[in-house]
PyMOL Python script that loads the backbone (N, CA, C, O; Angstrom):
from pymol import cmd

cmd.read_pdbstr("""\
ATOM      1  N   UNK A   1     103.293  88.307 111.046  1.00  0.00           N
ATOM      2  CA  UNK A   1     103.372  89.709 110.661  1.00  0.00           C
ATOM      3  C   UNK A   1     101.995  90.352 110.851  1.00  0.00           C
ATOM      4  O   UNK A   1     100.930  90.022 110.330  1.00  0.00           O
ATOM      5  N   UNK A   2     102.294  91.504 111.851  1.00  0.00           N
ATOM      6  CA  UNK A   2     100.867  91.883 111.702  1.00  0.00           C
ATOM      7  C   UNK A   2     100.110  92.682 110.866  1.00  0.00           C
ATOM      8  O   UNK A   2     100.949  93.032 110.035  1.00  0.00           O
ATOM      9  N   UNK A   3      98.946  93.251 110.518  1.00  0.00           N
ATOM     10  CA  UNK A   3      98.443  93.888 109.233  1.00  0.00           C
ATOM     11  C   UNK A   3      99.327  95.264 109.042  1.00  0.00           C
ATOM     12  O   UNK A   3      99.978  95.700 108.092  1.00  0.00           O
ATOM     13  N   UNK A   4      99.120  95.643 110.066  1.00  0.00           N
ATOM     14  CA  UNK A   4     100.042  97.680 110.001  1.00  0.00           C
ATOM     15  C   UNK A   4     101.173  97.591 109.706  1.00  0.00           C
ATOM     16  O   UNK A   4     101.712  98.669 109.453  1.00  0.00           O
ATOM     17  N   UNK A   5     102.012  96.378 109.601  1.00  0.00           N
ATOM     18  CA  UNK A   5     102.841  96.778 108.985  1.00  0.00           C
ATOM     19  C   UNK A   5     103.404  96.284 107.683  1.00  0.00           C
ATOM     20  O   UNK A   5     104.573  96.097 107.345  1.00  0.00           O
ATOM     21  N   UNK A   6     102.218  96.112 107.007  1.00  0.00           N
ATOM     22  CA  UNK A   6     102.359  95.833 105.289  1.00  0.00           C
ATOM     23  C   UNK A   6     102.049  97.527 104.857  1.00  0.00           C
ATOM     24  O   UNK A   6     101.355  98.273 105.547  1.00  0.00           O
ATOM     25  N   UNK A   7     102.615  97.860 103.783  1.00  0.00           N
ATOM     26  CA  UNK A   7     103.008  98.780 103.635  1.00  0.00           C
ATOM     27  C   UNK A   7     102.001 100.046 102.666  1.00  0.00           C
ATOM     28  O   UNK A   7     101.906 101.272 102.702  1.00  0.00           O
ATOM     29  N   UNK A   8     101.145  98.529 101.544  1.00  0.00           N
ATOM     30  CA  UNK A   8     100.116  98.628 100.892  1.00  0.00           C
ATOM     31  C   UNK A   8      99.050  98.763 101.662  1.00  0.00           C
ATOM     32  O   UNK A   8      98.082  99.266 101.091  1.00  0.00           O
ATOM     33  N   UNK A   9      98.862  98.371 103.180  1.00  0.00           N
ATOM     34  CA  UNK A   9      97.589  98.482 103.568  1.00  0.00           C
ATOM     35  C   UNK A   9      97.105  99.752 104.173  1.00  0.00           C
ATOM     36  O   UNK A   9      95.952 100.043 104.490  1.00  0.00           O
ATOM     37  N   UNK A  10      98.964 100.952 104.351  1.00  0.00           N
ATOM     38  CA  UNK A  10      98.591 101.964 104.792  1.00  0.00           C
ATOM     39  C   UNK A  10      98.225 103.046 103.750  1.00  0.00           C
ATOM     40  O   UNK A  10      97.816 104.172 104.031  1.00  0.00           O
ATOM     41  N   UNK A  11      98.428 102.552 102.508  1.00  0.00           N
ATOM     42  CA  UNK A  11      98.449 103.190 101.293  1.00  0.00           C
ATOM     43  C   UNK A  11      96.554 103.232 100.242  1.00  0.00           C
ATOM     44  O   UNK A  11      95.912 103.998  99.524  1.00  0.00           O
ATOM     45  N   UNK A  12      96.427 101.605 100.956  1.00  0.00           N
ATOM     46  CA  UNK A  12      95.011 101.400 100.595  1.00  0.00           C
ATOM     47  C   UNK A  12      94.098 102.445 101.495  1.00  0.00           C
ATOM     48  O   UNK A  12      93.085 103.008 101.081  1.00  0.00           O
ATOM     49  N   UNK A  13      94.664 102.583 102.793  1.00  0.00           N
ATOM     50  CA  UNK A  13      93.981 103.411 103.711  1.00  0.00           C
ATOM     51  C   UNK A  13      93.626 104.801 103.535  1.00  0.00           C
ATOM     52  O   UNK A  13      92.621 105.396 103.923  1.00  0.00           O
ATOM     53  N   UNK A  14      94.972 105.359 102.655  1.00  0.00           N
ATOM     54  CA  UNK A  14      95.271 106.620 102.261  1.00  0.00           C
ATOM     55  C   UNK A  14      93.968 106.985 101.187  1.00  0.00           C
ATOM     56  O   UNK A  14      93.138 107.893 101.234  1.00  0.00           O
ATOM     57  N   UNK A  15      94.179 105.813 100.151  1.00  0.00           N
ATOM     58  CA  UNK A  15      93.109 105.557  98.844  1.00  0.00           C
ATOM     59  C   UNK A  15      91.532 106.051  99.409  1.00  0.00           C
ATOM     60  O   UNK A  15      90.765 106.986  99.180  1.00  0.00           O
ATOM     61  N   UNK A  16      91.547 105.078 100.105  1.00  0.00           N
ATOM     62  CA  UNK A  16      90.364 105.304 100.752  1.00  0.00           C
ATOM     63  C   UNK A  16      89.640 106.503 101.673  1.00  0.00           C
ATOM     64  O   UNK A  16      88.423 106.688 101.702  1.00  0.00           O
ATOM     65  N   UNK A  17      90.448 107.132 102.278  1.00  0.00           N
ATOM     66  CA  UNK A  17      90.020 108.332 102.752  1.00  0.00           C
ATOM     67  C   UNK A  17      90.119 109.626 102.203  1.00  0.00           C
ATOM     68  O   UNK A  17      89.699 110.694 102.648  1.00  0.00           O
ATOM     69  N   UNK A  18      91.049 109.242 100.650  1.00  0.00           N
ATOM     70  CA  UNK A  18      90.862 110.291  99.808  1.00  0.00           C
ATOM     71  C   UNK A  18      89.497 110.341  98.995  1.00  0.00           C
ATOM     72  O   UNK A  18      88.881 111.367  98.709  1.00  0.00           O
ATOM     73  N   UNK A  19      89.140 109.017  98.674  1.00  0.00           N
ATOM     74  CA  UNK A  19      87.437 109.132  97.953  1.00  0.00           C
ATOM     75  C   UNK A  19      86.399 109.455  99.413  1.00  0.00           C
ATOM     76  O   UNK A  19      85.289 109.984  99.357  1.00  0.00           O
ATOM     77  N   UNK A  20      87.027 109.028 100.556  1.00  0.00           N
ATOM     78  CA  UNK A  20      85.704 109.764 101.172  1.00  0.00           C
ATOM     79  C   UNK A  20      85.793 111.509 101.308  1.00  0.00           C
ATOM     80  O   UNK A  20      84.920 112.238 101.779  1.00  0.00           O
ATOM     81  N   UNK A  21      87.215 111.948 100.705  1.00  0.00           N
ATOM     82  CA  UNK A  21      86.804 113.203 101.177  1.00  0.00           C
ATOM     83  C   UNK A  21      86.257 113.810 100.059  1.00  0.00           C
ATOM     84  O   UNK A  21      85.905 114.975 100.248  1.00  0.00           O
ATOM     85  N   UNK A  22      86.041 113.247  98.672  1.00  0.00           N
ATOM     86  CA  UNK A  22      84.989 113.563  97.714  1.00  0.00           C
ATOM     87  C   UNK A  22      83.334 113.353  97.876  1.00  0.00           C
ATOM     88  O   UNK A  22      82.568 113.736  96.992  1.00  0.00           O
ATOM     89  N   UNK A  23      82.755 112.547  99.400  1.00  0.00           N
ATOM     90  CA  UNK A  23      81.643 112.912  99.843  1.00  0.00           C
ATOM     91  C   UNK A  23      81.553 114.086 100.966  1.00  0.00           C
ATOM     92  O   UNK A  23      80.527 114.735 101.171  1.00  0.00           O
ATOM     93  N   UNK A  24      82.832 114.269 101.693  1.00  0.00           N
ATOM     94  CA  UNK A  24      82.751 114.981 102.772  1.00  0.00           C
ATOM     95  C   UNK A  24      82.770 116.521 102.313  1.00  0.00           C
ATOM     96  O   UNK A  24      83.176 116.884 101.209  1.00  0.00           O
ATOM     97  N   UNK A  25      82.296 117.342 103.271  1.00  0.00           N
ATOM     98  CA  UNK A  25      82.508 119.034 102.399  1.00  0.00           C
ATOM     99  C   UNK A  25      83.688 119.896 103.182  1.00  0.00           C
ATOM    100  O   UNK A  25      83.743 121.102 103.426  1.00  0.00           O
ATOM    101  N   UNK A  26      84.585 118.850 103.474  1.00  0.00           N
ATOM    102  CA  UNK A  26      85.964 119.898 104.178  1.00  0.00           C
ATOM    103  C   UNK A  26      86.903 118.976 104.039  1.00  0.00           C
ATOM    104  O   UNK A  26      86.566 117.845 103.687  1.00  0.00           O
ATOM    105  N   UNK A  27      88.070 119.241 104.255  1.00  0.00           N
ATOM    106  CA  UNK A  27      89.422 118.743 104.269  1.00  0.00           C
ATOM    107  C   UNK A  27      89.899 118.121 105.448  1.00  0.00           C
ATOM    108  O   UNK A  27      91.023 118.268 105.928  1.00  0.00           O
ATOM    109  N   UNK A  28      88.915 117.365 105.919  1.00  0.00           N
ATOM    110  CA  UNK A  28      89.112 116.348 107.214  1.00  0.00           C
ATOM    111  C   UNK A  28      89.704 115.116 106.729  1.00  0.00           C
ATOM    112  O   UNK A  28      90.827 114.932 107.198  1.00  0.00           O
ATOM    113  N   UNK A  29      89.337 114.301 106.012  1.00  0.00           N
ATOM    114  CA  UNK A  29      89.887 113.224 105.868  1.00  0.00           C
ATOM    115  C   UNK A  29      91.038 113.029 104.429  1.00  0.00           C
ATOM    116  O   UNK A  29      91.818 112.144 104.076  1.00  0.00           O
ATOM    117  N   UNK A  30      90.665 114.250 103.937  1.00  0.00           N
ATOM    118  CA  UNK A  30      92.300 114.474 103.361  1.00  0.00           C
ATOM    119  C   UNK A  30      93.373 114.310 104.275  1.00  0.00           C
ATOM    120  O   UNK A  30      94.380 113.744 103.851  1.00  0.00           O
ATOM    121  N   UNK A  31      93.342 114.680 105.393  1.00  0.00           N
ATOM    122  CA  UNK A  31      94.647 115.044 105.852  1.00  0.00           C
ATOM    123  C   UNK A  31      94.890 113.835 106.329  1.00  0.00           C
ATOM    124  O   UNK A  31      96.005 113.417 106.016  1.00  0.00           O
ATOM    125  N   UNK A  32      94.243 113.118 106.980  1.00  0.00           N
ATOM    126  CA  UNK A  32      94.292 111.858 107.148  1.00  0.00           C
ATOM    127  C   UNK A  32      94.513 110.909 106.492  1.00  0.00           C
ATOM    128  O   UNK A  32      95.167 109.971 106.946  1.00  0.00           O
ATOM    129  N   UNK A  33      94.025 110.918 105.271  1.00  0.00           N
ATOM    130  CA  UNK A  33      94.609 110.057 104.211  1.00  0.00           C
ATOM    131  C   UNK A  33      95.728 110.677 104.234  1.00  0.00           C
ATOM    132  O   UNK A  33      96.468 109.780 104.637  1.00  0.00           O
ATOM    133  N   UNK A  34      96.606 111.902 104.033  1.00  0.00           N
ATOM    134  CA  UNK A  34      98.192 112.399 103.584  1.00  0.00           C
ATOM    135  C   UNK A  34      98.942 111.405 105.033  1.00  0.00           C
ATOM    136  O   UNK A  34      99.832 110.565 104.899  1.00  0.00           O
ATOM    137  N   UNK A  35      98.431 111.714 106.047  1.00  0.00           N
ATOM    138  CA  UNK A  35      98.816 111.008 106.875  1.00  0.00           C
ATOM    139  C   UNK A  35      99.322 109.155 106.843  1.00  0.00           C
ATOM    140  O   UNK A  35     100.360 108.506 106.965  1.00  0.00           O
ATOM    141  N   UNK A  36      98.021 108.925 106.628  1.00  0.00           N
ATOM    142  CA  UNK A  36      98.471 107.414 105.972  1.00  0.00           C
ATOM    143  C   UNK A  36      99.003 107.238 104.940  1.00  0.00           C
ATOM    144  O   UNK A  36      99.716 106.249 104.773  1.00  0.00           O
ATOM    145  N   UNK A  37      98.832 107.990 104.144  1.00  0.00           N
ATOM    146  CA  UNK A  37      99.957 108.005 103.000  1.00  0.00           C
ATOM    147  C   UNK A  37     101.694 107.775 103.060  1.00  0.00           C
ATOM    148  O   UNK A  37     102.460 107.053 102.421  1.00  0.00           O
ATOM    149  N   UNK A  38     101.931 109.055 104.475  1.00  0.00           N
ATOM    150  CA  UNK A  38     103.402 109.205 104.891  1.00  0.00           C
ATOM    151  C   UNK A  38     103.495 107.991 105.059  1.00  0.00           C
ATOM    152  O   UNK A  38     103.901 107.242 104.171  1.00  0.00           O
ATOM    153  N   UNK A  39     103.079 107.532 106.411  1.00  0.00           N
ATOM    154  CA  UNK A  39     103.529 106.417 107.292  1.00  0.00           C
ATOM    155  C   UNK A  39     103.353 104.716 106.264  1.00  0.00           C
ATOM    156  O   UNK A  39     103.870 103.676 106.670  1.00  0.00           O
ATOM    157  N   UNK A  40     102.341 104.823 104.632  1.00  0.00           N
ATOM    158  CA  UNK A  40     102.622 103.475 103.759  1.00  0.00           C
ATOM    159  C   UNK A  40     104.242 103.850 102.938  1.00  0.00           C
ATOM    160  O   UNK A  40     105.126 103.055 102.619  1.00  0.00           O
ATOM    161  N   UNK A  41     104.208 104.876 102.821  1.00  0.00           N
ATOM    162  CA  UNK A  41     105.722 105.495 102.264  1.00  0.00           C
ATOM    163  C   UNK A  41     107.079 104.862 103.028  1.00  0.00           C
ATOM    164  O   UNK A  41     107.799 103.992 102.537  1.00  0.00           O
ATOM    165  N   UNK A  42     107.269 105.511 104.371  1.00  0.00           N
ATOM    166  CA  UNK A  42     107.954 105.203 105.204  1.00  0.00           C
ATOM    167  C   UNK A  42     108.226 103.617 105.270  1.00  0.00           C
ATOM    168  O   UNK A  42     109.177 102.882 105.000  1.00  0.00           O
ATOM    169  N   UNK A  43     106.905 103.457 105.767  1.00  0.00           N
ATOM    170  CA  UNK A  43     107.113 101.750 105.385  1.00  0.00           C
ATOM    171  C   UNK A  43     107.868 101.032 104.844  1.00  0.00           C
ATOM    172  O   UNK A  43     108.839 100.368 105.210  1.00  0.00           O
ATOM    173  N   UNK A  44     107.261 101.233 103.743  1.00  0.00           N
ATOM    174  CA  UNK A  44     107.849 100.815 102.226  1.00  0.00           C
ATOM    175  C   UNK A  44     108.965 100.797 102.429  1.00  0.00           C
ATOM    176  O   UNK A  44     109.571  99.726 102.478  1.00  0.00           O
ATOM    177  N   UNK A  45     109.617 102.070 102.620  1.00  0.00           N
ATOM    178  CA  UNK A  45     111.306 102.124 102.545  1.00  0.00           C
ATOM    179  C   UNK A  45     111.973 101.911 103.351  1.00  0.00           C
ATOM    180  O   UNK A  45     113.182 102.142 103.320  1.00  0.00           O
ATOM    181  N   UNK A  46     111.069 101.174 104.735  1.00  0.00           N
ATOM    182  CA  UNK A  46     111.781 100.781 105.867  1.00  0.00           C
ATOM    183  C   UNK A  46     112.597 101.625 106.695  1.00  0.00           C
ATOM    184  O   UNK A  46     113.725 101.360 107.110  1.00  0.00           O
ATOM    185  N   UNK A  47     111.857 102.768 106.916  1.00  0.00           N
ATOM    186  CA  UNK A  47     112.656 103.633 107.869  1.00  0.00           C
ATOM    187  C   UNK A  47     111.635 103.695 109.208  1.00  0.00           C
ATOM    188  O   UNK A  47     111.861 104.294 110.259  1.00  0.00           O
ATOM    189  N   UNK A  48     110.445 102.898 108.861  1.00  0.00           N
ATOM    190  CA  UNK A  48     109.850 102.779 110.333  1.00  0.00           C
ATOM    191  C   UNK A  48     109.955 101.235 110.167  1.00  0.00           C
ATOM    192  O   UNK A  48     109.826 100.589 109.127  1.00  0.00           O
ATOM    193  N   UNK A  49     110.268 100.701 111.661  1.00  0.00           N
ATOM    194  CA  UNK A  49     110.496  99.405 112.432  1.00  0.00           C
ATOM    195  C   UNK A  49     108.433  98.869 112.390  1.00  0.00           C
ATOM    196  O   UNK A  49     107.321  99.268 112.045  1.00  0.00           O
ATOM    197  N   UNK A  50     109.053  97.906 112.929  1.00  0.00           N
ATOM    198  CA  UNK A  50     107.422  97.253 113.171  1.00  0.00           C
ATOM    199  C   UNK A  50     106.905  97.915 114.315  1.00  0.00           C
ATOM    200  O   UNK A  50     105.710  97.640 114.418  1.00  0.00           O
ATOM    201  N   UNK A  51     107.240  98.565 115.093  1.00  0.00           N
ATOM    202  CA  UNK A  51     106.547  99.469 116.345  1.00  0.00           C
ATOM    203  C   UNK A  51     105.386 100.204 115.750  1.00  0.00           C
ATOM    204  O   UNK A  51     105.427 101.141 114.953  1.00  0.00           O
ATOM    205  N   UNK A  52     103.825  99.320 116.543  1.00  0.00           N
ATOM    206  CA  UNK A  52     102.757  99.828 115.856  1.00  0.00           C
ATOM    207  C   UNK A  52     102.601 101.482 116.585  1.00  0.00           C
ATOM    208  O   UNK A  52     102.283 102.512 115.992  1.00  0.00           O
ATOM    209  N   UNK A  53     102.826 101.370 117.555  1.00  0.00           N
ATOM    210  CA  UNK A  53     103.164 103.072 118.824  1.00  0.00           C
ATOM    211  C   UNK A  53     103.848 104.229 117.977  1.00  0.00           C
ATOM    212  O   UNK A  53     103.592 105.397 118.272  1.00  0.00           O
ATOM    213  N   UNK A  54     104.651 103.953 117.003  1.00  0.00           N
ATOM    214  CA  UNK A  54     106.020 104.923 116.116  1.00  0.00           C
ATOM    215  C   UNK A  54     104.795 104.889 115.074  1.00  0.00           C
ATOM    216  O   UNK A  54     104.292 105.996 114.884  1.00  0.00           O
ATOM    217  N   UNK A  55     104.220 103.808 114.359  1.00  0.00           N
ATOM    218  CA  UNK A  55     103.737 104.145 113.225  1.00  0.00           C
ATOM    219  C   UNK A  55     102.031 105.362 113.646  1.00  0.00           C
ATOM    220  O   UNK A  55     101.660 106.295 112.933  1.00  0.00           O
ATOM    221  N   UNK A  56     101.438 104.954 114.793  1.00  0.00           N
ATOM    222  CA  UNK A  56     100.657 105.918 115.033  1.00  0.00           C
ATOM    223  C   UNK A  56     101.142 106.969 114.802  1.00  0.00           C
ATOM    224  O   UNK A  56     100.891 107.683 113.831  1.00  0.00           O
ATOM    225  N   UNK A  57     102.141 107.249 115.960  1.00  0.00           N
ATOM    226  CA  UNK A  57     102.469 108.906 116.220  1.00  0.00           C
ATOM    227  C   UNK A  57     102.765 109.044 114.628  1.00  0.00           C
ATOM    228  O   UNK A  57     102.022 109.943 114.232  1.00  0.00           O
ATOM    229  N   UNK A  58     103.366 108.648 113.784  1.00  0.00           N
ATOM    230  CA  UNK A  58     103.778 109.315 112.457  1.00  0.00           C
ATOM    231  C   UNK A  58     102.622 109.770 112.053  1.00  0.00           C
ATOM    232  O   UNK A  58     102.400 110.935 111.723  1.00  0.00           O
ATOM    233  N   UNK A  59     101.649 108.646 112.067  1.00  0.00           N
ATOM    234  CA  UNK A  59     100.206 108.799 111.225  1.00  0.00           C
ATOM    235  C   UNK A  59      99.505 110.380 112.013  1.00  0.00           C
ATOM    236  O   UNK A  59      98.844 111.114 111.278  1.00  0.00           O
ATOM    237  N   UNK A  60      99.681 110.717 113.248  1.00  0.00           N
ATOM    238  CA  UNK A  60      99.040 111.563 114.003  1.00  0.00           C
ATOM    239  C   UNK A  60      99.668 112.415 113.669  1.00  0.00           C
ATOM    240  O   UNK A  60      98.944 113.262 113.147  1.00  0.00           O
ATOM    241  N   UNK A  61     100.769 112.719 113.673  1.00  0.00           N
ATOM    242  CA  UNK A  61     101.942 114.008 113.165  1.00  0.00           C
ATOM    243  C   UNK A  61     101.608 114.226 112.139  1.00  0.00           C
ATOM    244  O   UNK A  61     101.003 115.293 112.230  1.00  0.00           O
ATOM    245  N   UNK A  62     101.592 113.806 110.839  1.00  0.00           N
ATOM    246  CA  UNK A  62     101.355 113.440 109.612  1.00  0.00           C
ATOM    247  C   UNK A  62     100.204 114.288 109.575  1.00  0.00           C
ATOM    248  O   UNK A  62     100.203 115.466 109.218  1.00  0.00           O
ATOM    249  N   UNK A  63      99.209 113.607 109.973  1.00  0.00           N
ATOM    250  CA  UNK A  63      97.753 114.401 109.615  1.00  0.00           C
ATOM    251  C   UNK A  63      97.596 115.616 109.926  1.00  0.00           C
ATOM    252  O   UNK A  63      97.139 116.478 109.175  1.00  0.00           O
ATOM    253  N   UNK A  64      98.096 115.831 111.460  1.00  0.00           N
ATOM    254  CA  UNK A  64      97.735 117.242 111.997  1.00  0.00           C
ATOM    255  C   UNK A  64      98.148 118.427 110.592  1.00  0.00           C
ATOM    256  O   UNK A  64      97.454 119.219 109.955  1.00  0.00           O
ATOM    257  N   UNK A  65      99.695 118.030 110.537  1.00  0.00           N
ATOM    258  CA  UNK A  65     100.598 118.605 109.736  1.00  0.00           C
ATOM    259  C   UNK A  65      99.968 118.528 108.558  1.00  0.00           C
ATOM    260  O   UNK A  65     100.104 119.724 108.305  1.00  0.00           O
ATOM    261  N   UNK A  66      99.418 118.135 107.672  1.00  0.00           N
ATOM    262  CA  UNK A  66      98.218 117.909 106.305  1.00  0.00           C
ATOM    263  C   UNK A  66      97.507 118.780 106.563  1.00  0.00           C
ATOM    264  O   UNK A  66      97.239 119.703 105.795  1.00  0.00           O
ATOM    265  N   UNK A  67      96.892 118.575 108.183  1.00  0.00           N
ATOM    266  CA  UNK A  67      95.254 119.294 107.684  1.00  0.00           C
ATOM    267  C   UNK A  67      95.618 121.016 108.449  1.00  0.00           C
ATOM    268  O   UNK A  67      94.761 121.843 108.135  1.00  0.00           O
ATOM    269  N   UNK A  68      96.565 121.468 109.212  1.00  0.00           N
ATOM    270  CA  UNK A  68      97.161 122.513 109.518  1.00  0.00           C
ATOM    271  C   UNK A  68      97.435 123.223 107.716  1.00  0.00           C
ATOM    272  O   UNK A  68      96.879 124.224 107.263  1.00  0.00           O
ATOM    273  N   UNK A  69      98.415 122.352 107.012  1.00  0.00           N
ATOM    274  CA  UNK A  69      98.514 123.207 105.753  1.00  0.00           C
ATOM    275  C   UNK A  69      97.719 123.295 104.702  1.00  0.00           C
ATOM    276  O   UNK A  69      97.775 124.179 103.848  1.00  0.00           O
ATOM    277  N   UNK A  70      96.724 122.101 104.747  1.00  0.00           N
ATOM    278  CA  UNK A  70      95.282 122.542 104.230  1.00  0.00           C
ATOM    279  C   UNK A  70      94.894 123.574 104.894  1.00  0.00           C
ATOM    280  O   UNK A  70      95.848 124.349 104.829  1.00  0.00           O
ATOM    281  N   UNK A  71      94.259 123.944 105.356  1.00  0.00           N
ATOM    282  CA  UNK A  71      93.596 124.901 106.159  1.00  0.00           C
ATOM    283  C   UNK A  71      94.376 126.281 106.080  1.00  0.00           C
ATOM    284  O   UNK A  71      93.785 127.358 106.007  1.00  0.00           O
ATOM    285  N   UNK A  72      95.600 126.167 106.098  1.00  0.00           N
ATOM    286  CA  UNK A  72      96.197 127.429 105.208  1.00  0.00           C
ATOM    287  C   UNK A  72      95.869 127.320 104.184  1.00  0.00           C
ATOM    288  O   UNK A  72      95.086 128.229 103.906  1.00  0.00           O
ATOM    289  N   UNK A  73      96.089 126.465 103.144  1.00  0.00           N
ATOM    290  CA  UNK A  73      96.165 126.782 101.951  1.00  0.00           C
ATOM    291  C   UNK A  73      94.418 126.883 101.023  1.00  0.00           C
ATOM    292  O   UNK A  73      94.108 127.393  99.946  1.00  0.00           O
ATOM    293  N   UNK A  74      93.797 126.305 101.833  1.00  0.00           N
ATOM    294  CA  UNK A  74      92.145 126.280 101.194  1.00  0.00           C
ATOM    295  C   UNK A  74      91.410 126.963 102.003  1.00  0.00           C
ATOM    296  O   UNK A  74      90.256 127.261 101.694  1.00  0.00           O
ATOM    297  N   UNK A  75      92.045 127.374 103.349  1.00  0.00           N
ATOM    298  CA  UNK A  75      90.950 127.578 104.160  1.00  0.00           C
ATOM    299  C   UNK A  75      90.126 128.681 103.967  1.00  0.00           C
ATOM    300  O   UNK A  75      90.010 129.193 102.854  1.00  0.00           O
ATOM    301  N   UNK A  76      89.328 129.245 105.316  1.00  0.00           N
ATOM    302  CA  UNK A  76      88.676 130.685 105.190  1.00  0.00           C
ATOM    303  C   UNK A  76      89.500 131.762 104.763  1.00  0.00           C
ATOM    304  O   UNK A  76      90.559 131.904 105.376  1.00  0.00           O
ATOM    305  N   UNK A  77      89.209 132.625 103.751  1.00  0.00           N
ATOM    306  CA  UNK A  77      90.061 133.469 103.352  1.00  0.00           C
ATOM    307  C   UNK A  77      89.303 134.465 103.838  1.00  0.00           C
ATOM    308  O   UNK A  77      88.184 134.429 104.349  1.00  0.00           O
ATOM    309  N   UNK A  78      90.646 136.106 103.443  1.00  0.00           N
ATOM    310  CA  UNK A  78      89.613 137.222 104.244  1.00  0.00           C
ATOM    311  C   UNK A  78      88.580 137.968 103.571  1.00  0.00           C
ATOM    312  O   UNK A  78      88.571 138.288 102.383  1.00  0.00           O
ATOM    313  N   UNK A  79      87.499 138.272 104.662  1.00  0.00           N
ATOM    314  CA  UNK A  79      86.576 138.667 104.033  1.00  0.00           C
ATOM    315  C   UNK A  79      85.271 137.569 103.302  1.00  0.00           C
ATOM    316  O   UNK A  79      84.404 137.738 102.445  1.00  0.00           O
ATOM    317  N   UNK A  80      85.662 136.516 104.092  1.00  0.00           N
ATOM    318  CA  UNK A  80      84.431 135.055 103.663  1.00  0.00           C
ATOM    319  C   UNK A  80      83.408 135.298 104.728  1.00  0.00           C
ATOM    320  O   UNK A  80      82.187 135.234 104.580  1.00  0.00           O
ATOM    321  N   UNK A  81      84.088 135.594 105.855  1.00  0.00           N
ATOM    322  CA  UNK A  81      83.066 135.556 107.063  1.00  0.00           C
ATOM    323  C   UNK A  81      82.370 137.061 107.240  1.00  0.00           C
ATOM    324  O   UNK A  81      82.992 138.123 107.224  1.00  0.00           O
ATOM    325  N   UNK A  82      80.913 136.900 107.414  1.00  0.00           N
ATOM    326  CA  UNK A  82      80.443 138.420 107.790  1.00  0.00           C
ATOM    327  C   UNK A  82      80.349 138.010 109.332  1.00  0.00           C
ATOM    328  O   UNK A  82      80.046 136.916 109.810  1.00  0.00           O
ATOM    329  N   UNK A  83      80.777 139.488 110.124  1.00  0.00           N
ATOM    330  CA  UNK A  83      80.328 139.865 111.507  1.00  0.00           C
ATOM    331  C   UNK A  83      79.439 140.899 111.033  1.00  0.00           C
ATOM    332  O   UNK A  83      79.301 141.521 109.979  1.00  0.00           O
ATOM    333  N   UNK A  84      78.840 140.874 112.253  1.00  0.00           N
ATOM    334  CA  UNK A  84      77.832 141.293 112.482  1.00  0.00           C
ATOM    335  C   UNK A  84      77.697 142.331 113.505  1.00  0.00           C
ATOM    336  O   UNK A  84      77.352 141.913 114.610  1.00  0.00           O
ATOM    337  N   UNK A  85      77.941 143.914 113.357  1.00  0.00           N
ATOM    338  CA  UNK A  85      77.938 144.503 114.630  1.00  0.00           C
ATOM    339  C   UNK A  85      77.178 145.368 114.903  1.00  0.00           C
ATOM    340  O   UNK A  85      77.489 146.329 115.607  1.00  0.00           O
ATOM    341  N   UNK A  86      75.511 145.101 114.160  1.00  0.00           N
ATOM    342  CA  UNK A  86      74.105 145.482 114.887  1.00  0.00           C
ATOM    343  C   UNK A  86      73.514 144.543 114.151  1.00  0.00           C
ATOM    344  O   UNK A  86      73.785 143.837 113.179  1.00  0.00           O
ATOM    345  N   UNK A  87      71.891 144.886 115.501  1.00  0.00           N
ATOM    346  CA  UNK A  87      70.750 143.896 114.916  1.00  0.00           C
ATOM    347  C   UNK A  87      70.003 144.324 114.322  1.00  0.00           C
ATOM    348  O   UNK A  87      69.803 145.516 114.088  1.00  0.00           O
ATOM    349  N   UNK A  88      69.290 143.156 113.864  1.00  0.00           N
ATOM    350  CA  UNK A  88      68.247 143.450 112.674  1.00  0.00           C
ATOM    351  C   UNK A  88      67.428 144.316 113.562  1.00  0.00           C
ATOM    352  O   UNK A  88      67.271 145.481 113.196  1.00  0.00           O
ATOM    353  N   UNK A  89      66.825 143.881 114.791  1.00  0.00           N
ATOM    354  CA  UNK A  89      65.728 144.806 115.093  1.00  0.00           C
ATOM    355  C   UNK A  89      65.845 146.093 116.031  1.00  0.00           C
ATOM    356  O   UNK A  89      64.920 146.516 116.725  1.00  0.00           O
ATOM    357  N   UNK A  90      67.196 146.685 115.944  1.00  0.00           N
ATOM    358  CA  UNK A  90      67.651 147.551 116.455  1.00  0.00           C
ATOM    359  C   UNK A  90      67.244 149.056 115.411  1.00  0.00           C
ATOM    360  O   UNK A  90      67.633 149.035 114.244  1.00  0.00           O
ATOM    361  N   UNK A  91      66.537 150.177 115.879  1.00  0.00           N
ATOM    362  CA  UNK A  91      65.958 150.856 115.348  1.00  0.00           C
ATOM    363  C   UNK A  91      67.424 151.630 115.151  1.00  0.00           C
ATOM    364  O   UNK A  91      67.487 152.680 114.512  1.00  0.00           O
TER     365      UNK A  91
END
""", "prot")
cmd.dss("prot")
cmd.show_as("cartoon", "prot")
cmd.util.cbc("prot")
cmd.orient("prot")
């Protein structure tokens, strides 16, 4: 049996990239952990086969899809960003 597909190890993975995103300063490896999260879930309940190729793409779907609705839901809101439409040394 190979490691990816114990079910705890995608879950430990999840664990783990959720405390790194308490050093990181954005919602990058959140989503990635939600990602590994899905695909130790799935697991678990045996609706993904041992195909390590199926469990990627989940994990890749997974994340995009995490960090897409992060990014709605935390992201830049309006009026965070200043433009800028003269210069300082413009008389």
């Amino acid at each position: 049996m190979d490691i990816w597909q114990i079910w705890w190890v995608w879950l430990v993975a999840a664990a783990l990239l959720g405390i790194l995103e308490i050093v990181l300063p954005s919602f990058m490896a959140l989503g990635f952990g939600l990602g590994a999260a899905l695909v130790g879930l799935l697991v678990a309940l045996g609706v993904l086969g041992g195909n390590l190729a199926i469990m990627i793409l989940v994990f890749a779907v997974g994340s995009l899809a995490a960090w897409i609705g992060l990014r709605k839901w935390a992201g830049i809101r309006q009026g965070q960003v200043k433009v800028w439409d003269r210069d300082i040394n413009e008389n």
